[in-house]
N, C-alpha and C positions, 0 to 999 in steps of 0.2 A: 452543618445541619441543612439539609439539601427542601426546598418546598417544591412540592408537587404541584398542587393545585395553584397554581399562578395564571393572570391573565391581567391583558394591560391596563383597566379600569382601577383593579386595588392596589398598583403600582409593584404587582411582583407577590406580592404578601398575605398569606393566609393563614389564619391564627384560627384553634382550635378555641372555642370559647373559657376553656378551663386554662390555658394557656397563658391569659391576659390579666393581670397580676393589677389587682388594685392599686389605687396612689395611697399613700400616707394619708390618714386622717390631719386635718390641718385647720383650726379655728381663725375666722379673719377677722370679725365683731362680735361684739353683745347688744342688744337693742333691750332695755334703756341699760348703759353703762354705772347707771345706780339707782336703785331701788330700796325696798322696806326685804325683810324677812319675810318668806310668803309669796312672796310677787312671782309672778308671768315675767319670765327674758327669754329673748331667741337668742341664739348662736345659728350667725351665719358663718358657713365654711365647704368643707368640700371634703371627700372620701371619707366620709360617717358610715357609708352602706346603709342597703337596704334594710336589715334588722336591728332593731334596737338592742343598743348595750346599755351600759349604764352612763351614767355624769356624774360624778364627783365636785363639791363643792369644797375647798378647801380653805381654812381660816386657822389663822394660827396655829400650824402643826398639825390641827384636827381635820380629819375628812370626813363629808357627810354626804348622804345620798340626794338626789337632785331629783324630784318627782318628775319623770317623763310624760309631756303633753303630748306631745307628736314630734316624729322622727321621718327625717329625711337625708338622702345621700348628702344633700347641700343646705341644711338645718337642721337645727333640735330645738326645740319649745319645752323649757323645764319650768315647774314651779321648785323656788327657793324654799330648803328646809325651813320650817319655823324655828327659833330660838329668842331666847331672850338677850337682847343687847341694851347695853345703857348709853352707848355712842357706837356712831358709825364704825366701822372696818372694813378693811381691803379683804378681798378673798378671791382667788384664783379658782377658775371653775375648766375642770378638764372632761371631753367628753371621750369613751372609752365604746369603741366600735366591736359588735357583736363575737370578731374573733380575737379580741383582747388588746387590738391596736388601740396606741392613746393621743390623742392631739397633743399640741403645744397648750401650755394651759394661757387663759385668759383673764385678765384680773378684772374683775369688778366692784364697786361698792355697794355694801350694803348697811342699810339703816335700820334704825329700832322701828319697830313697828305704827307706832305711833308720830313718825317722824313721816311717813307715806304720801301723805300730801303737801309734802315739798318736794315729791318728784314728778 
């Protein structure tokens, strides 16, 4: 594949815009790593894209939908589904980029709601 347009500034290389292939969505935190049911978490990470897809909140088998605050290439701000819990539990929360890519998921805790101001 032979480039045309080269010159020694871009080191040879010139890529059509549509040509430049996203990275993998990729999760690296959750800020706060445990919370109530309900609560405000960001996920910081990286290749989310520009458009919002969705989040998936995941708990025992069951998958639920993660209220989008604001979405960024390199964050996403969900509010956690409400539910009723009577103790804490682990739940892996994966965030799934507008053309269906999906991160590594991320586990966090979540607490009964009433339990909120212990975090």
């Amino acid at each position: 594949n032979e480039l045309v347009d080269t010159f020694q500034m871009n080191n040879g290389v010139t890529l059509a815009r549509g040509d430049v292939l996203p990275i993998d969505p990729a999760s690296f935190a959750a800020d706060p790593l445990g919370t109530a049911a309900g609560a405000i978490v960001n996920i910081a990470g990286e290749g989310f894209g520009p458009e919002p897809g969705q989040v998936l909140v995941q708990i025992e088998g069951v998958e639920l939908q993660g209220q989008i605050e604001g979405w960024y290439d390199l964050g996403v701000r969900i509010r956690l589904p409400e539910m009723s819990l009577t103790s804490s539990v682990m739940a892996n929360v994966v965030v799934i980029r507008g053309d269906g890519a999906a991160s590594n998921p991320l586990a966090i805790e979540i607490a009964p709601v009433d339990a909120l101001a212990a975090y």
